[in-house]
C-alpha positions in Angstrom: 18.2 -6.9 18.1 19.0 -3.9 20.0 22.2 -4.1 22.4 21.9 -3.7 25.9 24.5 -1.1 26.7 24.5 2.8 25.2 27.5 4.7 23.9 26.9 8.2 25.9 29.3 11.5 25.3 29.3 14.0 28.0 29.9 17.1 26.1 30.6 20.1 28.4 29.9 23.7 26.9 29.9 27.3 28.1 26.6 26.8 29.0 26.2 23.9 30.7 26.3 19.9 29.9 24.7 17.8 27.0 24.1 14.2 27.1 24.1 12.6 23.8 24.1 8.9 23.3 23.4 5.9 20.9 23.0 2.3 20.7 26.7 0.6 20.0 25.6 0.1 16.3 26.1 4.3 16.6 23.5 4.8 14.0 21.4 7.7 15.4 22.6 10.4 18.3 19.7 11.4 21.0 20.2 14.6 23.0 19.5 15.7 26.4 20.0 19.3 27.9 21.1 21.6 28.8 22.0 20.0 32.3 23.6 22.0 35.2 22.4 24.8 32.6 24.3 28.3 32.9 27.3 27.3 33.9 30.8 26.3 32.2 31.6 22.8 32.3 35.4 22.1 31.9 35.6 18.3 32.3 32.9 15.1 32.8 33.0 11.9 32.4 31.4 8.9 33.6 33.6 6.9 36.4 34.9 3.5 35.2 35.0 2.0 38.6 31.4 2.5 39.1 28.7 2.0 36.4 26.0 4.6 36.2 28.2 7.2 38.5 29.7 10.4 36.9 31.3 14.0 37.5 31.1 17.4 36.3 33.2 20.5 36.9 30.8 23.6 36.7 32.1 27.0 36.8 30.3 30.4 36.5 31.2 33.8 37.0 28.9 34.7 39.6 27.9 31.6 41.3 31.1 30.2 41.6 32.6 26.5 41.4 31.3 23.5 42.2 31.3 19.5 41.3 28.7 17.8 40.5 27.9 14.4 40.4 25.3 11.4 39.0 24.3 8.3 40.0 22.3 7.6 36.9 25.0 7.6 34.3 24.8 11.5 33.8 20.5 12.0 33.3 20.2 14.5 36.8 23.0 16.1 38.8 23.4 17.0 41.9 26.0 19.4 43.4 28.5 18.2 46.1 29.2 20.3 49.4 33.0 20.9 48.9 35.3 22.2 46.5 39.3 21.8 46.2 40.8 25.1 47.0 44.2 26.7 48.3 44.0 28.2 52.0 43.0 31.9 51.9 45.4 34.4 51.7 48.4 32.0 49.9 47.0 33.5 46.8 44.7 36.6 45.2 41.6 33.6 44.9 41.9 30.3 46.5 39.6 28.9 43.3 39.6 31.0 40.0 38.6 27.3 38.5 37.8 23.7 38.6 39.7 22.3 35.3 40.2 18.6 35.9 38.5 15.4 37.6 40.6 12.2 37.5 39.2 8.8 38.9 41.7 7.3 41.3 43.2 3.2 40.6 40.9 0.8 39.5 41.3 -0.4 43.5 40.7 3.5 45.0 36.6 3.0 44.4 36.1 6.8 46.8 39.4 8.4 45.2 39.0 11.3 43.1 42.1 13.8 42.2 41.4 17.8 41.0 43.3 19.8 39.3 42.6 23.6 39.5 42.7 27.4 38.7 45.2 28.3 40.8 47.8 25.3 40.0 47.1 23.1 42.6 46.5 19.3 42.5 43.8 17.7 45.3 42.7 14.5 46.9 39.3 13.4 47.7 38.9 9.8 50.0 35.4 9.8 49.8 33.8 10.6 46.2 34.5 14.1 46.1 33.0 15.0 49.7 36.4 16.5 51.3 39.7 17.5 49.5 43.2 17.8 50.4 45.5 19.3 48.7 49.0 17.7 47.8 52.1 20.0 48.8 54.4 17.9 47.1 52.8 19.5 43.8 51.6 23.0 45.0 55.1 24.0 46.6 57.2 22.4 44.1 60.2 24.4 44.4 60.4 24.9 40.7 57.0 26.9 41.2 57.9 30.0 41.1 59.2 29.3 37.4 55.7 28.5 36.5 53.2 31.3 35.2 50.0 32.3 33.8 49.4 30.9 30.2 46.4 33.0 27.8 44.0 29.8 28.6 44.4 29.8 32.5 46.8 28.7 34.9 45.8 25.4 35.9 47.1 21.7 37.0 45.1 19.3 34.3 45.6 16.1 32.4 45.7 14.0 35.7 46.3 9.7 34.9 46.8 7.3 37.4 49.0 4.2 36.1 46.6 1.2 35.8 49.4 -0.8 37.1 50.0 0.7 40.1 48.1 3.4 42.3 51.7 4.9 43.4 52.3 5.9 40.0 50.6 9.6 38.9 51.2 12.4 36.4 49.9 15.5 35.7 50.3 18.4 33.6 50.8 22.3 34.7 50.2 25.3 32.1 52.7 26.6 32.0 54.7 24.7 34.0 55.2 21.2 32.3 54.6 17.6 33.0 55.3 15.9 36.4 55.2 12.3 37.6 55.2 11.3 41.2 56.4 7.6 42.3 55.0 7.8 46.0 51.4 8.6 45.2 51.3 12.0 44.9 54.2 13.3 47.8 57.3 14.0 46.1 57.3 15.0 42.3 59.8 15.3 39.4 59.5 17.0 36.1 59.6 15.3 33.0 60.0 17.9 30.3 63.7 16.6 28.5 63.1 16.7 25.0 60.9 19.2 24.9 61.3 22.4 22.9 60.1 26.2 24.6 60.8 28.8 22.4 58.8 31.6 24.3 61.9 30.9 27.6 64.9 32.0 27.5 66.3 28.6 27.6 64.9 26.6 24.5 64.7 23.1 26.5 64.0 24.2 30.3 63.1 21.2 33.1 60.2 23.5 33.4 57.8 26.3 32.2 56.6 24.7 29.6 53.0 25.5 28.2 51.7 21.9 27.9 48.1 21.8 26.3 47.1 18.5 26.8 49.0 15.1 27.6 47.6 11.5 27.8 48.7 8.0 28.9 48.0 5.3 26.8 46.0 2.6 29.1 47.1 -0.3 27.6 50.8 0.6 27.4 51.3 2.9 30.5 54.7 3.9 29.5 53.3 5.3 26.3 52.6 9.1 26.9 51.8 11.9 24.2 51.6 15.8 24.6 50.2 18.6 22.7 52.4 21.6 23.9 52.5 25.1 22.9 55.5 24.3 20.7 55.4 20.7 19.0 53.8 17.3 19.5 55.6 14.8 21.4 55.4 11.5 22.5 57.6 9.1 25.0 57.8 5.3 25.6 59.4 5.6 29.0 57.1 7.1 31.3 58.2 10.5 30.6 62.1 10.3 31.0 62.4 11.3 27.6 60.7 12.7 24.5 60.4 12.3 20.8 59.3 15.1 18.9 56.7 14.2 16.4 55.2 17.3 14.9 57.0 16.6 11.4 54.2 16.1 8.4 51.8 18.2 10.6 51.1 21.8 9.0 51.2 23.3 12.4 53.0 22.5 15.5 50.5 24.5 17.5 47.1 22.7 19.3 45.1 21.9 21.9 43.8 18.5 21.4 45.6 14.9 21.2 44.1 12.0 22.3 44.5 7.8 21.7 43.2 4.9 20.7 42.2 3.3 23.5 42.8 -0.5 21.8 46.4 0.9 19.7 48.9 2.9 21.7 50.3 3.4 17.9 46.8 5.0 16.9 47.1 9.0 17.4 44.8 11.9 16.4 45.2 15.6 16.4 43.6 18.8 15.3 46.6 21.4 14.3 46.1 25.2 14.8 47.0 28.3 12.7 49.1 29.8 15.1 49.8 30.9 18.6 48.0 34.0 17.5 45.3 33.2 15.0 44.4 30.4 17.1 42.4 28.6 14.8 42.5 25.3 12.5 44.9 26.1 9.9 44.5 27.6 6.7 40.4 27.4 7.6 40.1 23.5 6.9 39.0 21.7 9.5 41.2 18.6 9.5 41.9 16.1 11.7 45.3 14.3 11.5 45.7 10.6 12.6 49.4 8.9 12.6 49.3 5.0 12.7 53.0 4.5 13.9 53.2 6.9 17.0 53.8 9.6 15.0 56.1 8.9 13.1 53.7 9.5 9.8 50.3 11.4 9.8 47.4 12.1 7.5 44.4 14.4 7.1 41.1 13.0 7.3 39.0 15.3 5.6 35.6 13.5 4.8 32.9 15.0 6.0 34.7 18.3 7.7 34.1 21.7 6.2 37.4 22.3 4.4 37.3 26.1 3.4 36.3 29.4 6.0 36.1 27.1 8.6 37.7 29.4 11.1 37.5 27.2 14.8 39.2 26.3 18.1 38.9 22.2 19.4 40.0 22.8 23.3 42.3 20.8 25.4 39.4 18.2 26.7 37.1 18.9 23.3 38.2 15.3 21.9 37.8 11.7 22.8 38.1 8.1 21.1 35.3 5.7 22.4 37.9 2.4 21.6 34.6 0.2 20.1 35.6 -2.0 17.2 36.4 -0.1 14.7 37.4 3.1 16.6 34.9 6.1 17.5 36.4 9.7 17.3 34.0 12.7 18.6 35.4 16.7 18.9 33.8 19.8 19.4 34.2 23.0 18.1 34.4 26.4 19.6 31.0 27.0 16.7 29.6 24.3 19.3 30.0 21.7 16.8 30.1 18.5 18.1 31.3 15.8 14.7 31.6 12.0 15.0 33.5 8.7 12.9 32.9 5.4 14.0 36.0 3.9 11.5 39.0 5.4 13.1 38.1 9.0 11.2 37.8 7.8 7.7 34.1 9.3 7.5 32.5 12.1 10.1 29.0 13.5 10.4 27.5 16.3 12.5 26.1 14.8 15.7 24.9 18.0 16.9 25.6 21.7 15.6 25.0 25.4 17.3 25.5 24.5 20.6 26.9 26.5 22.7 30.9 26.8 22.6 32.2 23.1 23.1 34.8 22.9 26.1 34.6 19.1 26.8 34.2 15.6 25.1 34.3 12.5 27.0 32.7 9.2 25.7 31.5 5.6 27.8 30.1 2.7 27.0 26.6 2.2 30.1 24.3 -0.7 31.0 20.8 0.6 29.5 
């Protein structure tokens, strides 16, 4: 008896989206695209406060950058009439780049936050319609200790706490990790801990290049980050943070992301270098720790493990938290591989795409 809901991924590429879903027994993949076809799309997802509704960020070199949005759980797009941008003149573009869309509280239905290309965090009241940006952030006065890292210079990895809506973070590169208590007006860094050898000072309050961070949504006060140097992880919110790159062959990456049912459940995908920039010594291996980090493991079967010379970006991987676990990355070889036990097996969804910049799984009513 077929289920009545769909697994779908929103995989964002360099040139444009793909929809590719399943029925929950996640047996056999069907695909649909390109959508929004041409252009680069950084982040999507479908909105957990409203079933059937989703967003895209599209860049493109000579069109420019827009957000796009569905109302029939990501099959057709259309484009919305504003965009979050800095007031002309404050910098050389008011929008390089779109890089991040975060749903507001569970109880914010209209909220959306941005986080873009110039660093600068935004607020939409009303789907996406009108922005505003949120000084508190953008004139932090620790700004001007912030700078350009190789992959942009951009405000991402935006999470509300479920608990409360006055409760954000989000993540700068390079600048570090922030966490406002006022709903987005004031803002404090929360970098202690946290190593930065390419500074002058190894453990600054800020500049840090942070590559990804994520709150677990079951234990709010359970962060990770994937930084430029190391792999870290905090149980208070951010005040303070563990290293836990030891056992991994690399402390270089993009990618980390959770279990959504075990805040102890971690995965991620280690690069060669800060210069090679690819999965280490050609094997593409994805490492999963079970006790918050404190041990990991390769899982290896069904992954290329020799010449297999890729990049997983920052957004490229996601965990669909069905029973057991679903883990889906893509590749910069546009990729895209799947487990549905927690990473003990993988197959190839869907290969030669075009480069794979975002992964993002829901569960939809059919």
């Amino acid at each position: 008896m077929s289920s009545p809901n769909q697994l779908v991924l929103l995989v964002g590429t360099q040139k444009g989206l793909f929809r590719i879903s399943t029925e929950l027994n996640r047996n056999a993949w069907n695909l649909e695209g390109p959508l929004i076809a041409g252009y680069e799309i950084l982040h999507a997802w479908m909105d957990p406060r409203m079933p059937q509704h989703a967003y895209a960020t599209a860049n493109h070199p000579i069109w420019g950058c827009h957000i796009y949005r569905s109302h029939d759980a990501g099959h057709s797009w259309e484009v919305l009439p504003h965009v979050p941008h800095h007031r002309q003149g404050l910098y050389a573009q008011s929008l390089k780049a779109i890089w991040y869309l975060a749903p507001g509280h569970p109880t914010q239905e209209k909220v959306l936050y941005a986080g873009i290309d110039p660093p600068g965090l935004f607020i939409s009241q009303d789907d996406g319609h009108h922005w505003t940006p949120l000084p508190g952030l953008n004139e932090h006065p620790s700004r001007d200790r912030w700078e350009p890292a190789r992959g942009g210079f951009a405000v991402h990895s935006i999470y509300i706490d479920p608990r409360t809506p006055h409760r954000l973070y989000c993540a700068v590169s390079a600048g570090g990790v922030f966490r406002s208590e006022d709903a987005g007006t004031s803002w404090i860094p929360i970098n202690r801990g946290v190593r930065a050898e390419n500074l002058p000072q190894r453990y600054p309050d800020v500049g840090h290049n942070v590559h990804r961070m994520v709150l677990h949504p079951k234990q709010p006060d359970r962060l990770y980050r994937q930084c430029y140097n190391g792999t870290y992880r905090s149980d208070d919110r951010g005040n303070h943070w563990i290293e836990i790159s030891q056992g991994l062959p690399s402390d270089f990456g993009y990618v980390i992301v959770v279990n959504p049912q075990d805040p102890d459940m971690v995965y991620v995908i280690p690069e060669q270098s800060s210069h090679l920039r690819t999965t280490v010594d050609g094997k593409l291996r994805v490492y999963r720790s079970s006790n918050g980090g404190a041990d990991w493991e390769p899982l290896t079967h069904g992954l290329p493990q020799e010449h297999a010379y890729v990049t997983v970006l920052r957004e490229a991987m996601d965990c669909d938290g069905l029973s057991p676990n679903g883990v889906y990355f893509g590749t910069s070889s546009g990729h895209l591989f799947g487990s549905h036990d927690n990473g003990e097996h993988w197959e190839l969804i869907a290969g030669f795409l075009p480069r794979i910049l975002s992964v993002k799984t829901a569960v939809v009513e059919t």
